[in-house]
py3Dmol code that shows the C-alpha trace and the ligand (Angstrom):
import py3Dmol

protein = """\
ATOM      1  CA  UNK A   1     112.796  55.573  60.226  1.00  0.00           C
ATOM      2  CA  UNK A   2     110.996  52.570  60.768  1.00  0.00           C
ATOM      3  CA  UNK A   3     108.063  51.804  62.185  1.00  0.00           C
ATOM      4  CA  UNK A   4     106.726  48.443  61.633  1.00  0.00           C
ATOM      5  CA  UNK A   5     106.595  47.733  64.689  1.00  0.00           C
ATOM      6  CA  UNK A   6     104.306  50.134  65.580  1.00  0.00           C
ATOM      7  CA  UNK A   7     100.553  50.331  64.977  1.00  0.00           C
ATOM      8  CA  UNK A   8      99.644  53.923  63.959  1.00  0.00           C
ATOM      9  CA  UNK A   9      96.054  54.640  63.542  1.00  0.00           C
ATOM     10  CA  UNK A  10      94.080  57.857  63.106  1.00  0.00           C
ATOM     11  CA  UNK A  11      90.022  58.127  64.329  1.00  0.00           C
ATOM     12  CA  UNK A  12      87.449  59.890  65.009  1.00  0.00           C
ATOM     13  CA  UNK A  13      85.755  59.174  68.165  1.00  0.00           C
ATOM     14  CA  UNK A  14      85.642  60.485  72.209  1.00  0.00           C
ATOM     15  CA  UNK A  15      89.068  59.601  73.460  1.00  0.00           C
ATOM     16  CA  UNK A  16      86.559  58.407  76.815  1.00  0.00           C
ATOM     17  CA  UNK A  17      85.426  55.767  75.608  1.00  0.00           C
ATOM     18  CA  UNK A  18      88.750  53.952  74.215  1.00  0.00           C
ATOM     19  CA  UNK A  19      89.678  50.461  75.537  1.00  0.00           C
ATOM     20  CA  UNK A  20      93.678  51.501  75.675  1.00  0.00           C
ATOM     21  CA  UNK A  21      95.912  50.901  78.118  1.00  0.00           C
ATOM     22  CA  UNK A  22      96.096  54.681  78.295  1.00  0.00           C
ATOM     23  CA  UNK A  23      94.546  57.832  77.239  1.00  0.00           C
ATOM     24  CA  UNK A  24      96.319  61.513  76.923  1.00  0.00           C
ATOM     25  CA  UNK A  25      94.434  64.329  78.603  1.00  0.00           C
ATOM     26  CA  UNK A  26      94.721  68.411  77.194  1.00  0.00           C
ATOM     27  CA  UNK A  27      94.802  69.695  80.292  1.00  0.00           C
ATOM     28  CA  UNK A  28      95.778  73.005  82.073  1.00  0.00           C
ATOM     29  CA  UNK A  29      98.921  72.984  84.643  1.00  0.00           C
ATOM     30  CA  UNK A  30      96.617  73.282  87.889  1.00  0.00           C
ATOM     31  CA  UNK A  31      95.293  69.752  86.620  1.00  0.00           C
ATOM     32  CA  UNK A  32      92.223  70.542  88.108  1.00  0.00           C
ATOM     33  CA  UNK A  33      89.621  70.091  85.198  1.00  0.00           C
ATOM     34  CA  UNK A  34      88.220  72.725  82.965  1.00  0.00           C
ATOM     35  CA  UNK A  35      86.503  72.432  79.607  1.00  0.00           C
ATOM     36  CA  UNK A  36      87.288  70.071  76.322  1.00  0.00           C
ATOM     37  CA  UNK A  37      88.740  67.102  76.372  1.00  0.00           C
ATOM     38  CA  UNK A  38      90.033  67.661  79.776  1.00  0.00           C
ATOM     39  CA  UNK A  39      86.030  68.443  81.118  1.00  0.00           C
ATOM     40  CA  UNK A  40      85.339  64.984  79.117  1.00  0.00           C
ATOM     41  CA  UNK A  41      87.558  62.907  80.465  1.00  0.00           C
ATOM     42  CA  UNK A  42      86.753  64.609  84.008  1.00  0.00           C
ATOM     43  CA  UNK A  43      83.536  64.206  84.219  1.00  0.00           C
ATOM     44  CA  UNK A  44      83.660  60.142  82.576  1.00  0.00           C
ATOM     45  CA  UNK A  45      86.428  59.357  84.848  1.00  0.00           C
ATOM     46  CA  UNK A  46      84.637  60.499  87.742  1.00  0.00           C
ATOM     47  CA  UNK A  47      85.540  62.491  91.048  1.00  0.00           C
ATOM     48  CA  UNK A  48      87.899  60.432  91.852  1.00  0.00           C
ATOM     49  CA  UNK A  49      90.177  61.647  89.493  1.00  0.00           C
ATOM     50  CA  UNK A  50      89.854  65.224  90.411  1.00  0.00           C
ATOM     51  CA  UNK A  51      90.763  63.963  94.185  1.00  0.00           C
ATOM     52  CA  UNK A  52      93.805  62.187  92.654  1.00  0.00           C
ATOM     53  CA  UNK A  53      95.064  64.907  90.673  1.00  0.00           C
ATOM     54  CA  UNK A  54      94.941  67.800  93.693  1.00  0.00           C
ATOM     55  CA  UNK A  55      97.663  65.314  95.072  1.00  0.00           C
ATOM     56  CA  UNK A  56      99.893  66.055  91.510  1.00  0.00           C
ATOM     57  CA  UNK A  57     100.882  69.807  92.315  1.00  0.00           C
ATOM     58  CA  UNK A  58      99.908  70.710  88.794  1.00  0.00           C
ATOM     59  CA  UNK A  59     101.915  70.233  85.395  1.00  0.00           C
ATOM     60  CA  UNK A  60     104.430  72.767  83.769  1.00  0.00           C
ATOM     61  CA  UNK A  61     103.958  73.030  80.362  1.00  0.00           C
ATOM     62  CA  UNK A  62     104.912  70.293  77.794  1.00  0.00           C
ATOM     63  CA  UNK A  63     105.271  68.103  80.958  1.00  0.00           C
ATOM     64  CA  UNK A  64     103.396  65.441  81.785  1.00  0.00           C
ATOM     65  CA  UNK A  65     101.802  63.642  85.240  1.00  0.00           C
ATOM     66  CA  UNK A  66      99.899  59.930  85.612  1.00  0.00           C
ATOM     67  CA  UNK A  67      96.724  59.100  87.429  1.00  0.00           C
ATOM     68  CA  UNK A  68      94.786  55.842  87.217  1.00  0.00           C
ATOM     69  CA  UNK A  69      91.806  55.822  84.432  1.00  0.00           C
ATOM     70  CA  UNK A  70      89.471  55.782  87.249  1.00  0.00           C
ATOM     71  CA  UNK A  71      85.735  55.106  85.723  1.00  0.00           C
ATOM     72  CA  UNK A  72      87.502  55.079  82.320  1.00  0.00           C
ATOM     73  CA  UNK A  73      87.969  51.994  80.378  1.00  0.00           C
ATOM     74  CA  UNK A  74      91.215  52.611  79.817  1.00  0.00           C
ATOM     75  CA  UNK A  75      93.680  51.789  82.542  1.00  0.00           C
ATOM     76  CA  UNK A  76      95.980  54.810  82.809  1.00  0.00           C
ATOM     77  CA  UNK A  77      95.417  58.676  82.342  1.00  0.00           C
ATOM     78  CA  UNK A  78      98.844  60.938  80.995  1.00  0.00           C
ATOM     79  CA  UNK A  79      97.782  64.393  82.022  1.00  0.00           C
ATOM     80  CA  UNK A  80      99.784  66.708  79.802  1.00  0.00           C
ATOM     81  CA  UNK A  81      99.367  70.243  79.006  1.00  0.00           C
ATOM     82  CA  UNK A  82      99.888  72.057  75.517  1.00  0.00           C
ATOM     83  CA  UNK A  83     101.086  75.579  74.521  1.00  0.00           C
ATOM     84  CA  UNK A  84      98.166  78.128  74.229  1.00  0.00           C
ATOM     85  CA  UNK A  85      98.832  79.562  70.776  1.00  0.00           C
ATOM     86  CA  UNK A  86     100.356  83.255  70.911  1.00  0.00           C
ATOM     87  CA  UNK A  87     100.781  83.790  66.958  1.00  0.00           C
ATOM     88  CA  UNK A  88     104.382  80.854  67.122  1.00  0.00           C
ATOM     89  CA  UNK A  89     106.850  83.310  68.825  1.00  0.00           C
ATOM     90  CA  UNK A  90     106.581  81.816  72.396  1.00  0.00           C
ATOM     91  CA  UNK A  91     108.407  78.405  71.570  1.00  0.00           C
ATOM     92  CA  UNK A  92     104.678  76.853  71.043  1.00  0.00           C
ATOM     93  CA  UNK A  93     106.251  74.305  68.739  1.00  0.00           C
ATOM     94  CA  UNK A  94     108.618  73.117  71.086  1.00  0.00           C
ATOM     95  CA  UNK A  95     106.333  72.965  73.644  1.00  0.00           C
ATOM     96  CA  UNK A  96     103.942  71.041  71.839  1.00  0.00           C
ATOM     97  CA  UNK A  97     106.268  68.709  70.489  1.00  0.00           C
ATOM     98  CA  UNK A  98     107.321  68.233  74.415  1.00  0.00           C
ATOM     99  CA  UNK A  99     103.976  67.585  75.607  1.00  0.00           C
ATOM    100  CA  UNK A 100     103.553  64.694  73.139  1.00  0.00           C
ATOM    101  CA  UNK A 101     107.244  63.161  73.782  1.00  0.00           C
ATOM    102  CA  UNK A 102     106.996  63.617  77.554  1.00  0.00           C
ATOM    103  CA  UNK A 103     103.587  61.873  77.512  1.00  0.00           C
ATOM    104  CA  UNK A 104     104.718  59.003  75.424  1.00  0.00           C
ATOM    105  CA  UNK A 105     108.054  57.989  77.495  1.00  0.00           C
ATOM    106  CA  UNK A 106     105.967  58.502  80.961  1.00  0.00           C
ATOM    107  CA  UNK A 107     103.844  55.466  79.265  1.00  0.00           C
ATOM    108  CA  UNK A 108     106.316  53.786  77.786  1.00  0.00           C
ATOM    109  CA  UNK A 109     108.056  53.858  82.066  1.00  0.00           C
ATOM    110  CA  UNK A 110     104.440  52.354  83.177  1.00  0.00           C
ATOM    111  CA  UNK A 111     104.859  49.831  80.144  1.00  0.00           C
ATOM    112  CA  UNK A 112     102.036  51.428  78.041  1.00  0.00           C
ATOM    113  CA  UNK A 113     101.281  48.628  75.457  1.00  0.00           C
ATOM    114  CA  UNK A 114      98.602  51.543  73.422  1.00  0.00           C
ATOM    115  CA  UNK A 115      98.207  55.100  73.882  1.00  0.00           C
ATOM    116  CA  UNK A 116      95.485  57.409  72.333  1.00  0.00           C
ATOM    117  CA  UNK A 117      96.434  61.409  71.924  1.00  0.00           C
ATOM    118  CA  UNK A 118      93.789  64.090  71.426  1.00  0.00           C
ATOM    119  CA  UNK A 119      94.683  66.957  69.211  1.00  0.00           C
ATOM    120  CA  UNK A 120      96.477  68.807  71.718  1.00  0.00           C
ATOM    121  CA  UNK A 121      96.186  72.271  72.112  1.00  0.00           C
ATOM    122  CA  UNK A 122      93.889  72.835  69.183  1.00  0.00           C
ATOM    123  CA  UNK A 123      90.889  73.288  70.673  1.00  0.00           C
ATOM    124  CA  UNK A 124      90.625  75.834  73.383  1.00  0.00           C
ATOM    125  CA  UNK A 125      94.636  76.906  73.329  1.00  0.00           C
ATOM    126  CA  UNK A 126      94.134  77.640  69.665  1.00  0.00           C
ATOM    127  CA  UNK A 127      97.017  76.218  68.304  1.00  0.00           C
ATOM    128  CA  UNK A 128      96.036  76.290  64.450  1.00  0.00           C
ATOM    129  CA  UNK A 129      95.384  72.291  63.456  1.00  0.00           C
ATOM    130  CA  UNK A 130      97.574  71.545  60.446  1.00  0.00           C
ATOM    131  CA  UNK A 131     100.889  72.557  62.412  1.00  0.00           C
ATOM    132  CA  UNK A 132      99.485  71.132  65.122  1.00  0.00           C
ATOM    133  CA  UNK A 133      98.966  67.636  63.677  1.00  0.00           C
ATOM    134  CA  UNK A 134     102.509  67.681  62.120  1.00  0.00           C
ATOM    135  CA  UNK A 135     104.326  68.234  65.155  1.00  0.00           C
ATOM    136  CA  UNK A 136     102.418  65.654  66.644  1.00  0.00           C
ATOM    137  CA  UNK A 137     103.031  63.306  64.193  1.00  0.00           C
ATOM    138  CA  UNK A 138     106.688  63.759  63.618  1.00  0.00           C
ATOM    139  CA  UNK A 139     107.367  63.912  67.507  1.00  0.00           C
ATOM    140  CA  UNK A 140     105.632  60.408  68.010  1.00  0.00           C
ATOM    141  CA  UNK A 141     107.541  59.187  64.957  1.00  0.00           C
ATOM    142  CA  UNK A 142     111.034  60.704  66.346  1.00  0.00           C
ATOM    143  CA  UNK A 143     109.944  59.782  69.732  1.00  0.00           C
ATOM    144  CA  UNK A 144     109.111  55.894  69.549  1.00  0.00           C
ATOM    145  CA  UNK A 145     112.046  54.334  69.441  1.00  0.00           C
ATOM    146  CA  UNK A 146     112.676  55.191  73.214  1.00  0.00           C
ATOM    147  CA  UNK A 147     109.636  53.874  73.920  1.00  0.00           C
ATOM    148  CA  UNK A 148     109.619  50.171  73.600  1.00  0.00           C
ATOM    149  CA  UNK A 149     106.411  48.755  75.359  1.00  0.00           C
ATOM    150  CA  UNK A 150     104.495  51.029  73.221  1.00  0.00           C
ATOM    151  CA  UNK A 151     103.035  48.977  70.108  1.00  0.00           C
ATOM    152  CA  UNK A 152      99.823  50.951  69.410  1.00  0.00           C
ATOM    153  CA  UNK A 153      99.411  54.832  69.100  1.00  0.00           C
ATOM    154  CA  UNK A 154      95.999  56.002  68.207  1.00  0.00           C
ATOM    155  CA  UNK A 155      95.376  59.650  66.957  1.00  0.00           C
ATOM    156  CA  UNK A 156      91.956  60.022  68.252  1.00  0.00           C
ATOM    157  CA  UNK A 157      90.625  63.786  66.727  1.00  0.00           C
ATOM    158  CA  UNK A 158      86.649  64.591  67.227  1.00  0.00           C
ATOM    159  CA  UNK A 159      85.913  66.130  64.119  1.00  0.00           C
ATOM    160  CA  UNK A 160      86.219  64.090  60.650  1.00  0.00           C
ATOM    161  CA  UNK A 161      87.746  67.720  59.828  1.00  0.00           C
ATOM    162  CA  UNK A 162      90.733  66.511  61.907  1.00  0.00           C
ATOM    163  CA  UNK A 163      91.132  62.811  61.098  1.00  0.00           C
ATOM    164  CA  UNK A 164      91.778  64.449  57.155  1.00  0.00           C
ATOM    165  CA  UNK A 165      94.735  66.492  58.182  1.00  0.00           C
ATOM    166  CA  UNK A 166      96.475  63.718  60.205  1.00  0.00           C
ATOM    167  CA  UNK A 167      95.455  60.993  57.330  1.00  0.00           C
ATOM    168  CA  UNK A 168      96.742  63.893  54.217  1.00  0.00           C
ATOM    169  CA  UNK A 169     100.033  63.791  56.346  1.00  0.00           C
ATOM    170  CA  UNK A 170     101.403  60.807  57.156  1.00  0.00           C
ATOM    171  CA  UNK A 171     102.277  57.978  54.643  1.00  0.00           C
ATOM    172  CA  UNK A 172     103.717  55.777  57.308  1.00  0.00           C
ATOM    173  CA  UNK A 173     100.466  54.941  58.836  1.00  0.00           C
ATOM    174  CA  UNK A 174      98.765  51.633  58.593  1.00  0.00           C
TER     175      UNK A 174
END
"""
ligand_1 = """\
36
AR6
N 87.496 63.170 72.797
C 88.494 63.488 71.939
N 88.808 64.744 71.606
C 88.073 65.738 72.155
C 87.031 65.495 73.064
C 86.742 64.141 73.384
N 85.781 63.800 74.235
N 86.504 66.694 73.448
C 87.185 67.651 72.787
N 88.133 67.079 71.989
P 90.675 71.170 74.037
P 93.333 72.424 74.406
C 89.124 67.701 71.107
O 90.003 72.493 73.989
O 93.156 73.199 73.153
C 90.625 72.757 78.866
O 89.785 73.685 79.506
C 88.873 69.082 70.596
O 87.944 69.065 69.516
O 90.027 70.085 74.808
O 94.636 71.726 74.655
C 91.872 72.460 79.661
O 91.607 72.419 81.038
C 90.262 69.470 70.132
O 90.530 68.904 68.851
O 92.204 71.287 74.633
C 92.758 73.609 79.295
O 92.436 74.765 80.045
C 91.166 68.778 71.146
O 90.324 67.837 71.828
C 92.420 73.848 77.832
O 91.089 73.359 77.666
C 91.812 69.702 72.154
O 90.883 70.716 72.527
C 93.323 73.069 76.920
O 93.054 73.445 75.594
"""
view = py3Dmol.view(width=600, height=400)
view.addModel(protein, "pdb")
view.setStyle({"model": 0}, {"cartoon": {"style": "trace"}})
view.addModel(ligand_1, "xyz")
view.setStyle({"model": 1}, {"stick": {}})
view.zoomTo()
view.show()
């Protein structure tokens, strides 16, 4: 695989407050807002948002929808929605590894330059963190190369917890 031409990098910060062209949301499929990153984002973006996203019809899961970044810095908002955890049975790992694949080629069709992902699904859903960051990884990595306005992909986690897993697995990183 390669991926020079890519600019992978893994922080720890609120994915609000990132000057990207867009941001990823973990939200729920009504898209209307709830807690986490998705309540973040919500509430930093502004109302507007919320009126933008009753026009969306919701999101399936592993799907993903666009709104504008409203209040945000960043430009563009991919709503996408991860599995809620159910013990790995329930196709959660293809699910999860949809969510991040369908969010990256819906940038890639708005010609996303950089794109920041939460750790999806690992918060409320309870997807457990180390699987979590692995499919994420690997599904960016497998999923780049059909996405070729995309130069920049940050893994923004909120815990320093969370930047360690993603840094312990992936040696093609810068
Ligand atoms: N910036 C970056 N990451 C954050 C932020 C932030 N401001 N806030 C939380 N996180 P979660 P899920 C991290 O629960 O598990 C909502 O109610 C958090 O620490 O936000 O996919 C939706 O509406 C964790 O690592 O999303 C859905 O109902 C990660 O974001 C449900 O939660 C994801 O945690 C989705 O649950």
């Amino acid at each position: 695989m390669n991926n020079t031409h890519h600019n992978i990098t893994i922080i720890v910060a609120d994915i609000t407050t990132l000057h990207v062209d867009a941001i990823v949301n973990a939200a729920n499929e009504t898209l209307l807002g709830g807690g986490g990153v998705d309540g973040a984002i919500h509430r930093a973006a502004g109302p507007e948002l919320l009126e933008e996203c009753r026009g969306l019809g919701g999101c399936a899961t592993g799907e993903a929808k666009i709104t504008a970044g409203c209040r945000l810095p960043a430009r563009y908002i991919i709503h996408t929605v991860g599995p809620v955890w159910h013990g790995g049975g329930r196709h959660e790992a293809a699910r999860l590894a949809a969510a991040y694949a369908n969010s990256l080629r819906l940038a890639a069709a708005h010609h996303v330059r950089s794109i920041a992902f939460p750790c999806i699904s690992t918060g409320i859903y309870g997807y457990p963190a180390k699987e979590a960051a692995t499919i994420a990884l690997n599904t960016v990595r497998d999923t780049l190369p059909q996405c070729p306005s995309i130069e920049t992909v940050i893994f923004c986690c909120f815990s320093e917890e969370d930047a360690e897993i993603y840094r312990g697995m992936c040696s093609w990183t810068a």
